[in-house]
C-alpha positions in Angstrom: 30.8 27.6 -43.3 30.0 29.8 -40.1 31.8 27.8 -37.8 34.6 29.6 -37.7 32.7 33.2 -37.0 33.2 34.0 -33.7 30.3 36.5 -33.3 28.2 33.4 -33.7 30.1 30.4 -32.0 30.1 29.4 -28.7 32.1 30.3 -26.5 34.7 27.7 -24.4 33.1 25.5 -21.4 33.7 25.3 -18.3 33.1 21.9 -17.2 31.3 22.1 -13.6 32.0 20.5 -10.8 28.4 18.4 -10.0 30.2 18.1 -6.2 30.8 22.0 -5.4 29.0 23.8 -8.5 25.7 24.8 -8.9 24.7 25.3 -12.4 22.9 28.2 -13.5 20.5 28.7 -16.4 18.0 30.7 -18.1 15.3 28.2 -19.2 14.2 28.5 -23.4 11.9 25.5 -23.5 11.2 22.6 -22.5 9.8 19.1 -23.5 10.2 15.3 -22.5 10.9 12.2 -23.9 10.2 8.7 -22.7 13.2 6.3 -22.4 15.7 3.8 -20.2 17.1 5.9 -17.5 20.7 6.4 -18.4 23.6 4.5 -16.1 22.0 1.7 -15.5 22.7 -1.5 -17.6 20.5 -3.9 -15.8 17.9 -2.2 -15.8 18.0 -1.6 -19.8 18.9 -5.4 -20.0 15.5 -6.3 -17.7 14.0 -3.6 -20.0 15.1 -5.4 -23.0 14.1 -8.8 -22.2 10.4 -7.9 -20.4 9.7 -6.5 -23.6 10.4 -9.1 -25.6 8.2 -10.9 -23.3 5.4 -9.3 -23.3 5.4 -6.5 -25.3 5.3 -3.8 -22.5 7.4 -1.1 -21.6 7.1 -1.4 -17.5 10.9 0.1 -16.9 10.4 3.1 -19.2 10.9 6.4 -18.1 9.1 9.7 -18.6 12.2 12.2 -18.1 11.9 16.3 -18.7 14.4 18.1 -21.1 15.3 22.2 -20.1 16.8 23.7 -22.7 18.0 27.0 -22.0 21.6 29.3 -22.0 23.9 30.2 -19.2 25.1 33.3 -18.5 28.8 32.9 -20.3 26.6 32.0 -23.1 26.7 28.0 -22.9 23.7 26.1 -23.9 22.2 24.0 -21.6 20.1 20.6 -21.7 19.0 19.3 -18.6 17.2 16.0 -18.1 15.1 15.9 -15.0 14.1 12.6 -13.4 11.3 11.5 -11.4 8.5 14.1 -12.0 5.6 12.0 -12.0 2.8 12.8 -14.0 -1.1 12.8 -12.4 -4.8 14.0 -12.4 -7.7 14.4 -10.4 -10.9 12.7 -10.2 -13.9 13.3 -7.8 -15.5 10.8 -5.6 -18.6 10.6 -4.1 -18.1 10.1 -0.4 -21.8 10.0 0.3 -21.5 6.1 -1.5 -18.1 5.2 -1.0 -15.7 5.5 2.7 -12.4 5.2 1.1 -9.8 3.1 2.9 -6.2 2.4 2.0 -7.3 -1.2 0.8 -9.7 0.6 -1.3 -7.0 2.6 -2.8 -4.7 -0.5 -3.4 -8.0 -2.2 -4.9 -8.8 0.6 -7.7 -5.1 1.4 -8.3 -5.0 -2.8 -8.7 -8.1 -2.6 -10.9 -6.4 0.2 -13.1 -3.5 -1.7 -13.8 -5.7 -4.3 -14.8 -7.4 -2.7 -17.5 -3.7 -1.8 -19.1 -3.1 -5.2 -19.2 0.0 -5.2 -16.7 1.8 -2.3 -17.5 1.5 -1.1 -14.1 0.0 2.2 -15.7 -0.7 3.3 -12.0 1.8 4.0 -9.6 0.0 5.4 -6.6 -3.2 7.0 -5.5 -4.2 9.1 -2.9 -6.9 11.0 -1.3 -6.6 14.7 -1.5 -9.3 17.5 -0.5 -9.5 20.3 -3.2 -11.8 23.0 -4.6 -13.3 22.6 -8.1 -13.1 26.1 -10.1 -16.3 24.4 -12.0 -19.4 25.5 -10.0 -17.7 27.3 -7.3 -18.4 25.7 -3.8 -17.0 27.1 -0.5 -16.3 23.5 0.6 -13.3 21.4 -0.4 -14.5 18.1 -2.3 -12.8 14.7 -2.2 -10.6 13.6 -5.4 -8.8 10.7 -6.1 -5.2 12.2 -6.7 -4.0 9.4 -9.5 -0.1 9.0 -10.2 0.5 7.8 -13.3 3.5 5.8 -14.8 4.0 7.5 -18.2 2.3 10.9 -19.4 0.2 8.5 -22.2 -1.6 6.5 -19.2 -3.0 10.5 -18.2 -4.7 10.3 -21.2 -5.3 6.9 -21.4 -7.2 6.7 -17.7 -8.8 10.2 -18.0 -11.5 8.1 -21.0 -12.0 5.5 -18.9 -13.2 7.6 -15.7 -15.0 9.9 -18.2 -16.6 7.3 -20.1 -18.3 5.9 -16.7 -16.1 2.3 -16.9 -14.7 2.5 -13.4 -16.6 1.2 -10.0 -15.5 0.3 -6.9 -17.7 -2.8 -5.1 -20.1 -2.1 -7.7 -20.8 0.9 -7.3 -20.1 3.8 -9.3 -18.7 6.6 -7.1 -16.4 8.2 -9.5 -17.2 11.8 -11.3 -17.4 11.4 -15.0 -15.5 14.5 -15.2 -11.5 14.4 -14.7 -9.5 17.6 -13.4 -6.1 19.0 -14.9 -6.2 15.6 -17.4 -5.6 18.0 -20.3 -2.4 19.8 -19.4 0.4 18.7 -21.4 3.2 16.8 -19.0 6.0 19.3 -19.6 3.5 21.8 -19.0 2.2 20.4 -15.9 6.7 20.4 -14.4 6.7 23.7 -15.0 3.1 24.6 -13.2 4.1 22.9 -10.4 7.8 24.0 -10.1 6.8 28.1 -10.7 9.0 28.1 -14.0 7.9 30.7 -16.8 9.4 30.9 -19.6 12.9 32.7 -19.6 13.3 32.4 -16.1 16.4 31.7 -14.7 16.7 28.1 -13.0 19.2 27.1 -10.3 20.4 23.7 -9.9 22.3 22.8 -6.8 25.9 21.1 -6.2 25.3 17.3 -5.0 21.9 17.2 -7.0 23.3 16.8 -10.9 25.4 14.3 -13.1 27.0 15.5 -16.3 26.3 13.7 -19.0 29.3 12.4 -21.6 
């Protein structure tokens, strides 16, 4: 029983204050889970009862997990909500002028094929440079939000397999960008955390957990 070495255990929390503390960690590593947001029963109930229904999990939740210590040696888990996961695909503008209907239409059409899970969440236009086949002009990409990190996946055959059109045409590359990045991964791309760094999480922006 080590427990009771105290060159190994612990040492005593401080419980913050999520109102005037910030909390202060160096990151080890990080993951996510998919789940019911916490604190909120009516959601899990409607959760509950829509999939008993029909089978699909529309109120799930893709949340990040930080694991990492503090500096009075405190381990840390913190579970980060709303980071949405997405990916790029490329559209041929000399076949298709994409309008916000459009948008609604293909993000419609998506959600389709996943048989109402509302795998989609939002899509937008976005101009950005392929690292494929450099090209000194920015091309047009369909930015595509996702709903869960599976859908990335999921989506990313479909486009790549040539099943998507739009008015019956097929304006879509057959080639998807940043589909392959893992969705933990992709938070800490986007959020400039390496690993080890020390992470900062303000007062007013945090709940602890029971």
């Amino acid at each position: 029983d080590l427990t009771t070495q105290s060159n190994i255990s612990r040492p005593a929390l401080s419980m913050p204050n999520p109102k005037s503390d910030s909390v202060e960690f160096m990151q080890i590593d990080c993951d996510y889970y998919t789940a019911v947001p916490p604190g909120n029963f009516l959601a899990a109930l409607i959760f509950i009862l829509e999939y008993i229904k029909t089978h699909s999990p529309n109120h799930e939740a893709s949340i990040i997990r930080v694991f990492g210590v503090n500096a009075q040696g405190n381990s840390v888990m913190a579970h980060v909500h709303n980071f949405t996961p997405y990916f790029y695909v490329g559209v041929d503008t000399r076949r298709i002028n994409l309008m916000p209907e459009d948008l609604m239409k293909i993000q419609s059409q998506l959600n389709q094929w996943s048989k109402g899970a509302d795998c989609v969440r939002s899509i937008e236009v976005v101009q950005r440079s392929s690292v494929m086949h450099y090209q000194d002009k920015k091309k047009t990409f369909l930015k595509i939000y996702t709903s869960l990190p599976k859908y990335v996946n999921q989506l990313r055959g479909l486009f790549e397999g040539g099943s998507v059109a739009h008015n019956g045409f097929n304006c879509f590359d057959t080639i998807t960008y940043e589909s392959n990045l893992p969705y933990a991964l992709r938070f800490m791309i986007d959020n400039a955390i390496v690993g080890m760094s020390w992470l900062r999480v303000k007062a007013g922006f945090y709940k602890v957990r029971p």
